[in-house]
N, C-alpha and C positions, 0 to 999 in steps of 0.2 A: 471604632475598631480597637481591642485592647491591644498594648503593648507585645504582652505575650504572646498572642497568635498571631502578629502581623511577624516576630520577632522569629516564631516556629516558622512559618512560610519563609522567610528569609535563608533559614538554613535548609529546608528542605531542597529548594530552588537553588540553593550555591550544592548544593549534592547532585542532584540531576544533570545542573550545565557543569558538573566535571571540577567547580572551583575549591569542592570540598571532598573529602575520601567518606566513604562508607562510617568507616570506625569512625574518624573525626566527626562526623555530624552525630552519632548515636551519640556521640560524650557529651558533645554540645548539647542536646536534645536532654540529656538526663540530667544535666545543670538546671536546666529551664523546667525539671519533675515533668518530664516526658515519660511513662514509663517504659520498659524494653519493647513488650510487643506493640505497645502506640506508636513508638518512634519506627519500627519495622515497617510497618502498616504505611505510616506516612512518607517516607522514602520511598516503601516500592510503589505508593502512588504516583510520586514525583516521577521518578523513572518512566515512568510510563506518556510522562509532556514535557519531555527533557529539551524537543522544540521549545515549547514555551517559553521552559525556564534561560535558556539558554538564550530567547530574544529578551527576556527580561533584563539579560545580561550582570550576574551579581559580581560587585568587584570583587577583586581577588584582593588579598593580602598588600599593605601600603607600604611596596617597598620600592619603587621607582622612584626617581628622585622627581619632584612638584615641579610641575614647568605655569606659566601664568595663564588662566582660564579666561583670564578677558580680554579685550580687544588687545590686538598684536602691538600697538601703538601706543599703548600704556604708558603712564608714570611706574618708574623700578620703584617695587615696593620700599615699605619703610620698614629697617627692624626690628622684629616683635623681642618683648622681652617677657622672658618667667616671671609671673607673679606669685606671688600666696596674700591670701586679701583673706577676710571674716564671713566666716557664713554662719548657718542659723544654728548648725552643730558641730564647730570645728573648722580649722582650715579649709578652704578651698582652693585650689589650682588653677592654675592658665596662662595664656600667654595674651599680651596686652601692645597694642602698638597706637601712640597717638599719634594724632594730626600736626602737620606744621601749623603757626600762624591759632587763627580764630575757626577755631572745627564746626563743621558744619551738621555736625549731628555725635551721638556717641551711640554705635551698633555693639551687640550682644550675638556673636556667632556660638550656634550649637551645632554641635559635632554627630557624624554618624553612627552607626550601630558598632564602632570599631573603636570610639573612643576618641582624644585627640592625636589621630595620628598629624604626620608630614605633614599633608596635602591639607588639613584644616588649619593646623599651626601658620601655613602660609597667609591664610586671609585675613588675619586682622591689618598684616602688612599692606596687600593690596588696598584696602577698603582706607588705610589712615595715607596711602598716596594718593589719596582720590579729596581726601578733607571730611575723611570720618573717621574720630580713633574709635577702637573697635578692642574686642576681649573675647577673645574662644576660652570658655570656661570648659575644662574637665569634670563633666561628671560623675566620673570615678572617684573622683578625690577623697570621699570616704572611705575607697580602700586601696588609698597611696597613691592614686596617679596611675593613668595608662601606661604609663614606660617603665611603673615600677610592679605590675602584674605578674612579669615571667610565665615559664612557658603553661603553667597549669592553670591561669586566671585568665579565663576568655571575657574579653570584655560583652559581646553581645548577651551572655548568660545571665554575668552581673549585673547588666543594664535591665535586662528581663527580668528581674527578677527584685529590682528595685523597686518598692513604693511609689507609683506617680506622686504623691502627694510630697514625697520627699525630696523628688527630682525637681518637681515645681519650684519647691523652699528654695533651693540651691540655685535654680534661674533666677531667683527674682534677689538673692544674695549678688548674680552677678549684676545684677540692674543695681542695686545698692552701689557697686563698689564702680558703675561707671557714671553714677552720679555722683559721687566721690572724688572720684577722676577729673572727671569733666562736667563741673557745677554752670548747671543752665544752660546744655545741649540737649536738643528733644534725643531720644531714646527709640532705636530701631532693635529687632530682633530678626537675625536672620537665621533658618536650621535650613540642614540636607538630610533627608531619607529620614532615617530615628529622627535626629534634629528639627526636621520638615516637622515630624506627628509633637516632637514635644514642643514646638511652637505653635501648632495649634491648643495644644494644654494649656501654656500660658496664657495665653485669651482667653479659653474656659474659662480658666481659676479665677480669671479674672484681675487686672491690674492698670488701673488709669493712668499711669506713665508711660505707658507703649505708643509712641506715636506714629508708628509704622512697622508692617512684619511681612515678611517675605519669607513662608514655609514651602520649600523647595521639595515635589515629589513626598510629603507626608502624610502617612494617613489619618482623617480626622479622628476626631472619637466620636463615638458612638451619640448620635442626636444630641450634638454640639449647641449649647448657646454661647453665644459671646458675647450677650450684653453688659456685662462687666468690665470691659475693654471700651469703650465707648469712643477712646481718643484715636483708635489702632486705624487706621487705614493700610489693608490689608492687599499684597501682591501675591496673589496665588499659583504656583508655577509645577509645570504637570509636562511628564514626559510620553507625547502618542503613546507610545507600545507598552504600555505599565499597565499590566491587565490586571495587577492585584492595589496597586494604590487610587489607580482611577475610579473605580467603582464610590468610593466615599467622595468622590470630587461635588455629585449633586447635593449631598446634604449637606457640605463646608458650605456652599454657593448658597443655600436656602438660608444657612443660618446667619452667614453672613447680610443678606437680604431682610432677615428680622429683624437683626439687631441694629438696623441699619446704617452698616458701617460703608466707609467707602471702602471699595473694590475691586480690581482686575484679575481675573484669569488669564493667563498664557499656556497654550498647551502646543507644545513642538513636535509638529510632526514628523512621522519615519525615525524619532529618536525613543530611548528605550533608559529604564529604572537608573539613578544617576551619571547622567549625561555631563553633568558639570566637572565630575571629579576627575582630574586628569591623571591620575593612575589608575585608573583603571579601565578595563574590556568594553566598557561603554560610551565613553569619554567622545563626544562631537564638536570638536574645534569649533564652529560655527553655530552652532544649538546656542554651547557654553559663552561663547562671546554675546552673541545676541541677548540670553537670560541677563546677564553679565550686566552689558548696558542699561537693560531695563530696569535694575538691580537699583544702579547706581541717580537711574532719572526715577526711580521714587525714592528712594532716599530724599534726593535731593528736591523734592517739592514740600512730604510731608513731615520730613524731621524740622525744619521750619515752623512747623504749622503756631499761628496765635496761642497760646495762653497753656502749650504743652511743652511743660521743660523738666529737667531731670531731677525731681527730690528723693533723697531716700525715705523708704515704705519707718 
């Protein structure tokens, strides 16, 4: 599935459930070279399964302050700090949080269709109280960072409208910069939603440093191979009522089976399109803890794994 139309259903579906105004989505939509009467057309589609969208559940804007998604009993995360580190064209962004002691892996979190907001800025903290430092890389970073957008830079537009190939270079910049960090930790990637699909990309594109990836609710691309990943043992995690991501679930599953990587799927039921992120309309205490744990028991088998540790490319 490409970016852009997984990206166009995204808004169309936060218009229908009410989380987006008419006018706001058409603007959104003409970022993304929606034309006016296409983007018309598509809305008063939506409108018309505004049930649906609305079980879909899209988040709404990340302004609630992040409370902790995984289990209640947790280690208090550790604090993240700003980075700026080297990418393939210029700076790149993020927030970076290590592990105490000897880290048990170095994870690569990617961010939703919204950028790095709060609620992702939180998890490299959680993930390095648990004994994995971890780095939420901004994607935006080519054009200044998410918090330096303002009001006319929608992040989902510019994300859409981004080169995969460029967004790819930029993951695998922050793979460089957390084998950097942390020389001779296997190397995990985890996304949500946008995040989920661009981590399924970086196993397309291909990269034998991945020792593990856990893409949350994303949609694959389009008759995926992943045998360029070879090392990736793969957590695939799918929310029941996700009637637009689900559908690409059997061909991630087939491909992964080709290429044959190790694998699990989790798919929660009675829960609906990011269930993890605790600001928003969707958010299942329970769902999210339980993904949560699972999260942290493959980490913690295959960022270990024999003869896979962290070089830069």
């Amino acid at each position: 599935m490409a970016f852009r139309t997984y990206l166009i259903d995204e808004i169309s579906r936060d218009c229908a459930a009410g989380a987006l105004t008419r006018r706001e989505a058409l603007r959104r939509l003409g970022m993304l070279g929606v034309s006016g009467s296409a983007a018309g057309a598509l809305l008063a589609a939506g409108a018309g399964t505004a049930g649906a969208a609305a079980q879909y559940g899209p988040e709404p804007p990340d302004t609630t302050t992040p409370t902790a998604s995984g289990p209640p009993d947790g280690p208090a995360p550790v604090a993240g700090t700003d980075v700026v580190f080297a990418g393939p064209e210029g700076d790149l962004l993020g927030v970076f949080a290590a592990a105490d002691d000897e880290p048990r892996g170095a994870v690569l979190v990617i961010h939703e269709n919204r950028g790095l907001t709060d609620h992702i800025r939180t998890i490299p903290g959680r993930l390095a109280a648990e004994g994995f430092s971890a780095l939420a890389i901004d994607l935006l970073s080519r054009e200044g960072g998410t918090a330096n957008l303002g009001a006319d830079g929608d992040p989902t537009a510019l994300l859409g409208n981004a080169p995969a190939e460029r967004l790819v270079a930029d993951l695998r910049g922050g793979l460089d910069e957390l084998a950097r960090r942390v020389p001779g930790a296997g190397l995990g990637v985890v996304g949500f939603c946008f995040g989920g699909a661009m981590t399924w990309q970086l196993l397309a594109a291909g990269d034998e440093r991945i020792a593990a990836a856990a893409p949350f609710y994303g949609p694959a691309p389009d008759d995926p191979d992943f045998s360029g990943s070879p090392n990736a043992a793969v957590l695939a995690v799918y929310a029941g009522d996700d009637d637009f991501v689900n559908p690409t679930r059997e061909s991630a599953v087939a491909a992964l089976e080709a290429a044959g990587l190790t694998h699990e799927v989790l798919t929660f039921e009675g829960v609906g399109h990011a269930f993890f992120n605790d600001t928003g309309r969707n958010y299942d205490a329970d769902a999210a803890a339980a993904a949560y744990a699972a999260l942290l028991d493959w980490f913690d088998t295959h960022l270990g794994a024999p003869g896979v540790t962290a070089t830069t490319a």
